[in-house]
C-alpha positions as CSV (number, residue, x, y, z in Angstrom):
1,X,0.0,0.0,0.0
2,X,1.8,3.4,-0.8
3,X,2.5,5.7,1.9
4,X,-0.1,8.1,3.9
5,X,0.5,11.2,5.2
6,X,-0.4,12.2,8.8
7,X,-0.1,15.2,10.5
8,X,-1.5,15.5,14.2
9,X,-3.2,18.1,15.6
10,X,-3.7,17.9,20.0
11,X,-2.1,20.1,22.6
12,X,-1.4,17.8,24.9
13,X,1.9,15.8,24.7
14,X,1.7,12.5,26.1
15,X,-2.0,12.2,24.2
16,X,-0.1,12.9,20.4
17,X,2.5,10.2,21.7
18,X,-0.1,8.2,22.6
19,X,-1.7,8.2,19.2
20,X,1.3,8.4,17.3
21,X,2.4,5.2,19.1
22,X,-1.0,3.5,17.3
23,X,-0.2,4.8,14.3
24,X,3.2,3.5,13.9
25,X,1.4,-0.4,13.9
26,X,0.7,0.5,10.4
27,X,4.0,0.8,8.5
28,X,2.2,2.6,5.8
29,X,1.2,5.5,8.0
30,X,3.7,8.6,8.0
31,X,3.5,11.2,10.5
32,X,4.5,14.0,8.4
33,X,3.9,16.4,11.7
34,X,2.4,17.5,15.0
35,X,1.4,20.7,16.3
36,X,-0.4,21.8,19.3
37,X,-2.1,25.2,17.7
38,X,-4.8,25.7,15.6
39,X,-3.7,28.2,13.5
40,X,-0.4,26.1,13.3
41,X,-2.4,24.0,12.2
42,X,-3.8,25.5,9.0
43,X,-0.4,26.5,8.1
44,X,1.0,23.1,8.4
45,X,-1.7,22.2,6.2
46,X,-1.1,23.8,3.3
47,X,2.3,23.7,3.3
48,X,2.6,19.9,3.9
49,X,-0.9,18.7,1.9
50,X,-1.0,16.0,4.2
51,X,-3.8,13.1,3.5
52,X,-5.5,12.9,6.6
53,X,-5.8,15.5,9.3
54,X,-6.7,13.7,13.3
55,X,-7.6,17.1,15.0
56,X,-8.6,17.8,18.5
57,X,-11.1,20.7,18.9
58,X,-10.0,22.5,22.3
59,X,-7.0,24.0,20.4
60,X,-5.6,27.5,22.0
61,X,-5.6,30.4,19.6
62,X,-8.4,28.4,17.0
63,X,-10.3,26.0,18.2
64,X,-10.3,22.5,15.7
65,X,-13.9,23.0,14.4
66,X,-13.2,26.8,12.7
67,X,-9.8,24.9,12.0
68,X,-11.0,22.5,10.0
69,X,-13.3,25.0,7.9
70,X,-10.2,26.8,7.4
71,X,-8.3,23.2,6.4
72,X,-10.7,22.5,4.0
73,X,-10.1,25.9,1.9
74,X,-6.2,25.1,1.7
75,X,-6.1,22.0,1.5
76,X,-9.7,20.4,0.2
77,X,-8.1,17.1,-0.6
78,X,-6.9,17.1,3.0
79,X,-9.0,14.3,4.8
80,X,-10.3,14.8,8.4
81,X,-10.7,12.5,11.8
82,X,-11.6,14.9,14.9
83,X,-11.0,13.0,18.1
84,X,-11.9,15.2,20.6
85,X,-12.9,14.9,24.6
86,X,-16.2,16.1,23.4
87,X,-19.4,13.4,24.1
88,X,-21.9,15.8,22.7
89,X,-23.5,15.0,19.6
90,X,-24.5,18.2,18.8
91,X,-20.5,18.8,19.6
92,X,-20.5,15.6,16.7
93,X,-22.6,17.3,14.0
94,X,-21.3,20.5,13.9
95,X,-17.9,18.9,13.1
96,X,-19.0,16.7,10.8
97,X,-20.7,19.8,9.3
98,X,-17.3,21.0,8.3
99,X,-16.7,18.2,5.8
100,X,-14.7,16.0,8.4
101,X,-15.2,12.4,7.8
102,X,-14.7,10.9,11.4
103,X,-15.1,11.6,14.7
104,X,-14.2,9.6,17.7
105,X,-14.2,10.0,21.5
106,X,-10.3,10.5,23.0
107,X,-11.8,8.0,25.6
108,X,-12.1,5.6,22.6
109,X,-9.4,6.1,20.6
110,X,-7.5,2.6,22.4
111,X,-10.2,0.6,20.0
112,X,-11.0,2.5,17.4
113,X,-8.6,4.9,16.2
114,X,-7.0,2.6,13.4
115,X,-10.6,0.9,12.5
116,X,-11.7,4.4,11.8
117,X,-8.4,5.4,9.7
118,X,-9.1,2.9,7.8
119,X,-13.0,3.6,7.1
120,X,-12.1,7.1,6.0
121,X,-9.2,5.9,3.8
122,X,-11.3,3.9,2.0
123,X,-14.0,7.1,1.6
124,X,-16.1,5.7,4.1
125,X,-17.3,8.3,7.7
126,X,-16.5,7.0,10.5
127,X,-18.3,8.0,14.0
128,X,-17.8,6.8,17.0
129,X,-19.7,3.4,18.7
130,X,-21.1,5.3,21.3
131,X,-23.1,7.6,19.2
132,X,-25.4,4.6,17.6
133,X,-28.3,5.7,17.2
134,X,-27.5,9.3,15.6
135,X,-28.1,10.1,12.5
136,X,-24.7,12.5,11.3
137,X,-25.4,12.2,7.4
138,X,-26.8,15.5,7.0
139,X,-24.3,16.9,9.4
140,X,-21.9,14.8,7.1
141,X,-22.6,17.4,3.8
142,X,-20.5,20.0,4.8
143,X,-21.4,23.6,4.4
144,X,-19.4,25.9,1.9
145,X,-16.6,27.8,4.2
146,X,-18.3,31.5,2.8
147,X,-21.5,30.0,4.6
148,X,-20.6,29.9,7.7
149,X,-21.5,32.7,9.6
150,X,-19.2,33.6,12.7
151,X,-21.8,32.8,15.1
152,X,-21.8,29.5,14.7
153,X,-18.2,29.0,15.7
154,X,-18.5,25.9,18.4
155,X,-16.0,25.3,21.1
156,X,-15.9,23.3,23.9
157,X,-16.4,26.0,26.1
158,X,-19.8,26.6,24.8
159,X,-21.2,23.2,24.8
160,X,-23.1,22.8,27.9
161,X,-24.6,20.2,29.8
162,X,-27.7,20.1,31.5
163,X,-26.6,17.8,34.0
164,X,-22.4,17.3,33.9
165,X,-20.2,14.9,35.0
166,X,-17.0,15.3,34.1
167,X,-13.8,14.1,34.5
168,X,-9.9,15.9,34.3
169,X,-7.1,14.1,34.2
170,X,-4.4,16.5,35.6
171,X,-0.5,16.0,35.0
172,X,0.8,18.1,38.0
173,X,-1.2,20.2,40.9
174,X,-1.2,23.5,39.4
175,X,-2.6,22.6,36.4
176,X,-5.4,21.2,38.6
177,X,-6.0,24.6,40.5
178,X,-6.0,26.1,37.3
179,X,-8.8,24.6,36.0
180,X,-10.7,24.2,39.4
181,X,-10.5,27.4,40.5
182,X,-12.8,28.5,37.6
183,X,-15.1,26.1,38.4
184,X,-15.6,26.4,41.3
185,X,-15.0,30.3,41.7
186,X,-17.9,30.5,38.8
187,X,-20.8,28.8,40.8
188,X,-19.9,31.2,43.7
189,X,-19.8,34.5,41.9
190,X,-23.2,33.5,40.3
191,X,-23.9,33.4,44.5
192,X,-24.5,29.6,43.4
193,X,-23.2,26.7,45.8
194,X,-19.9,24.2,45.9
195,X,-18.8,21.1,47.3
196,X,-15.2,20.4,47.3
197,X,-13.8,16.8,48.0
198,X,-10.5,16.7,47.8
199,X,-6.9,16.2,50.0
200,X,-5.5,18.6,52.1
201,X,-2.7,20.4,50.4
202,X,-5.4,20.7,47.7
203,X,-8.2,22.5,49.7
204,X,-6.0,25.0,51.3
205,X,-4.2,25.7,47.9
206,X,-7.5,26.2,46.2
207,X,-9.4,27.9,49.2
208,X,-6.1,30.8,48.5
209,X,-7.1,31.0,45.1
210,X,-10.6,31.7,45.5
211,X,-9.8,34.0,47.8
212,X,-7.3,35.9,45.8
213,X,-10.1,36.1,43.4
214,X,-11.9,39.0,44.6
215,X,-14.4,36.3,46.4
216,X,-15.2,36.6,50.3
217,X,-14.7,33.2,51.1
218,X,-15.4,33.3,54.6
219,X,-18.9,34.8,53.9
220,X,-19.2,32.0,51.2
221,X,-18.7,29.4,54.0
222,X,-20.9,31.2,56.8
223,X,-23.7,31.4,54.4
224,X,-23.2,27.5,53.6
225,X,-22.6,28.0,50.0
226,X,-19.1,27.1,50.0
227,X,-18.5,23.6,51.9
228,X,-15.3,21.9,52.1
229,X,-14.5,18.2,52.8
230,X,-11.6,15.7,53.4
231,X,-11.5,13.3,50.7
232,X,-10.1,10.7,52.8
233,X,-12.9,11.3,55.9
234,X,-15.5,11.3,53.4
235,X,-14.5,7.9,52.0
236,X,-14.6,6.4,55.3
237,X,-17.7,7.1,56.1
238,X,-19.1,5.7,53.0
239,X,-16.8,2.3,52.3
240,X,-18.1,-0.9,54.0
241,X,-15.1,-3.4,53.9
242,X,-13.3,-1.5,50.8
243,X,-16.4,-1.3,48.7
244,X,-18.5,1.9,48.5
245,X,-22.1,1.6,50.1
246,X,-24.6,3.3,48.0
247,X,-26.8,4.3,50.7
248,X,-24.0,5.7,53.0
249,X,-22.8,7.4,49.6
250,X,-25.8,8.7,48.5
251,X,-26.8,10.1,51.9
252,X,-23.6,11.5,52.6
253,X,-23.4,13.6,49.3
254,X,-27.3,14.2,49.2
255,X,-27.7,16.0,52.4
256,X,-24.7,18.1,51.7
257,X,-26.3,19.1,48.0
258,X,-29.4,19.9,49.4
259,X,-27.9,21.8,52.1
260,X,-25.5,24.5,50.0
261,X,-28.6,24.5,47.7
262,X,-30.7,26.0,49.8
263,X,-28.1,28.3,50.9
264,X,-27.9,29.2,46.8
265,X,-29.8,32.4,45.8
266,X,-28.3,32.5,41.9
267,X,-31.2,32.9,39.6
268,X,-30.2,29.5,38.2
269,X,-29.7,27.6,41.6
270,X,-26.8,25.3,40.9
271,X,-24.4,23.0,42.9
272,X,-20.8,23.1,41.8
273,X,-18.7,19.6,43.5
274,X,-15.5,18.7,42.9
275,X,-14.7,15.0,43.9
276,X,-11.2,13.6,44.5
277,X,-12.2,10.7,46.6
278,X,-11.9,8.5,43.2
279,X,-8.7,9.5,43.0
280,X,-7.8,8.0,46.2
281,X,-9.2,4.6,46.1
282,X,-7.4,4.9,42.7
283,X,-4.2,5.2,44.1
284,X,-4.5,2.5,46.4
285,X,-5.0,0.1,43.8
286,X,-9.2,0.1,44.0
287,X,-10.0,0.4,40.3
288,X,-13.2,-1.0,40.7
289,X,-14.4,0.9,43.9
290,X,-13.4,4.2,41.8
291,X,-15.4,2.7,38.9
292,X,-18.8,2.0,41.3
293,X,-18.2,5.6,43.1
294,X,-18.4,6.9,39.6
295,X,-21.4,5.2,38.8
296,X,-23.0,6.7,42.2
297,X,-21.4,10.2,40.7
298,X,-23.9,9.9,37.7
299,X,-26.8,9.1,39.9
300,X,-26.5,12.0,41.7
301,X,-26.1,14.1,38.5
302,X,-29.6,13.3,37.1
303,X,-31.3,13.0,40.6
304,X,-29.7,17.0,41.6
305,X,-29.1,20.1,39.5
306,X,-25.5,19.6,40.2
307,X,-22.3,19.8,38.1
308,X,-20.0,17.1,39.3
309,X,-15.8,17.3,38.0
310,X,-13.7,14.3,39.5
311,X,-9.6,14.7,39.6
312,X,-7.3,11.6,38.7
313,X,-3.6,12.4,38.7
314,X,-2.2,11.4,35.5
315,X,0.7,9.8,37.2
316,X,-1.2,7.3,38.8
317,X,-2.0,5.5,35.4
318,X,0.8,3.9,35.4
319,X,-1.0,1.3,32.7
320,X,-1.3,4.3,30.3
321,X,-4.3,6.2,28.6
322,X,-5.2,3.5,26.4
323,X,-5.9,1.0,29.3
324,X,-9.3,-0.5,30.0
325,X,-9.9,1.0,33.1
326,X,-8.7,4.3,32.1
327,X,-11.7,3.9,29.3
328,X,-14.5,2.4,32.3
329,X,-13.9,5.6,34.0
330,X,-14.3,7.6,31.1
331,X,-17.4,6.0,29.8
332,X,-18.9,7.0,33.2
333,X,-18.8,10.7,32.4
334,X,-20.3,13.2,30.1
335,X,-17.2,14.8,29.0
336,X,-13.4,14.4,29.5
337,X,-10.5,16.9,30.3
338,X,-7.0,16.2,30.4
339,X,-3.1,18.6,30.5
């Protein structure tokens, strides 16, 4: 078979290694390149022609869904794959409205990267297993790039959830506060309510954050919007014998939601948590108490009006990205972060 030319698109590292690593099973595959940008991107495009394009879509300075409109007028030939965190399929269809011919979950991409490479080499689409049941073909017949008005520009950051669960795989702690500070510093400025369980080094770190955000924290607690747990404590009031007990579980993390709920006055009364406890029994080599905790997680999502965002430590997979319990805890959630 003659020789295909790759170029990757993803900003984080040890992801493109990961999927580089897959690619290089097929000898015929060449990665011609890998950037982390989205404009980089479109300039890599059309200087290399490459013949297929796998493109993430939370890219800094472009995201990958106006990147790949902007592919598809340099390079038309081009082919395109988004694999993206994104579950959504209305996240789905608007990339498939920009001509791409696959999409596939990053959670996924351990079984079905390469089967989906070769769908779209042989002209076929290729969408993801999880999204059976959707029908993409109209999505599929890509708009003109002079049609598309600038308001319909999609990123990740305005796809929304009506009930999240998320997860974000973190690489070292300040990237962690960096994205949970805004989290949880969002629900309280709307003078909405947050749960934080977490470690110790963590909740002091992040409680100095929020606090160096222009938020009164200590009127945040007194007013019960703001309530903070040990991850650890927490967990040992809920485990029975190193298994998680759904009733201690649910009752545990139901009377605290209802409680900084009612303390919520936000137009749109909302309960922020942030759960590390999975993390922990993680770490101790309890893969499948995380897993049931995370199954608990989603059942507290669509009984409460709650956003829920667990923390793993990258480090602590030491089986890699592509493992099978690195994709059970990723099917249990809506949406998944990593850096």
């Amino acid at each position: 078979m003659s020789s295909v030319r790759v170029l990757v698109v993803d900003d984080y590292k040890p992801f493109t290694r990961f999927v580089c690593s897959m690619l290089a099973r097929r000898p015929e595959l060449q990665i011609v390149g890998e950037v982390s940008d989205g404009l980089e991107a479109v300039r890599k495009t059309e200087e290399l022609k490459p013949d297929l394009i796998l493109l993430d879509i939370g890219l800094s300075t472009l995201n990958g869904i106006e990147g790949a409109r902007r592919i598809r007028k340099v390079a038309p030939e081009s082919k395109i794959l988004f694999i993206s965190q994104e579950f959504s399929a209305d996240v789905v269809r608007e990339a498939l409205g920009t001509g791409a011919r696959g999409y596939v979950v990053k959670a996924d991409v351990g079984s079905e990267l390469l089967e989906a490479v070769n769908a779209i080499l042989r002209g076929e689409q290729f969408v993801g297993r999880r999204f059976s049941g959707h029908d993409f073909v109209e999505a599929s017949r890509a708009k003109t790039p002079d049609s598309i008005r600038p308001d319909e520009v999609l990123t990740s950051r305005n796809v929304k959830s009506v009930r999240r669960h998320e997860v974000y795989f973190y690489s070292d702690d300040a990237l962690l506060l960096d994205n949970l500070t805004p989290f949880i510093g969002a629900a309280l400025k709307e003078v909405n309510a947050a749960i934080v369980v977490t470690t110790e080094s963590h909740r002091y770190s992040l409680l100095a954050r929020l606090g160096a955000d222009a938020l009164d924290m200590g009127a945040a607690i007194e007013q019960g919007r703001y309530i903070a747990l040990d991850a650890a404590d927490a967990l040992s009031t809920s485990m029975v014998n190193g298994v998680p007990d759904p009733d201690r579980f649910l009752k545990l993390l139901s009377n605290l939601i209802m409680t900084s709920a009612e303390a919520a006055t936000g137009r749109q009364a909302r309960v922020a948590v942030f759960r590390e406890c999975v993390h922990l029994l993680w770490a101790q080599g309890n893969a499948e108490a995380a897993i049931q905790v995370e199954k608990l997680g989603s059942q507290l999502a669509k009984t409460y009006d709650v956003d829920i965002l667990c923390g793993y430590s990258l480090g602590s997979f030491q089986d890699g990205m592509g493992s099978r319990v690195f994709e059970r805890i990723c099917a249990e959630h809506t949406a998944v972060h990593s850096r």
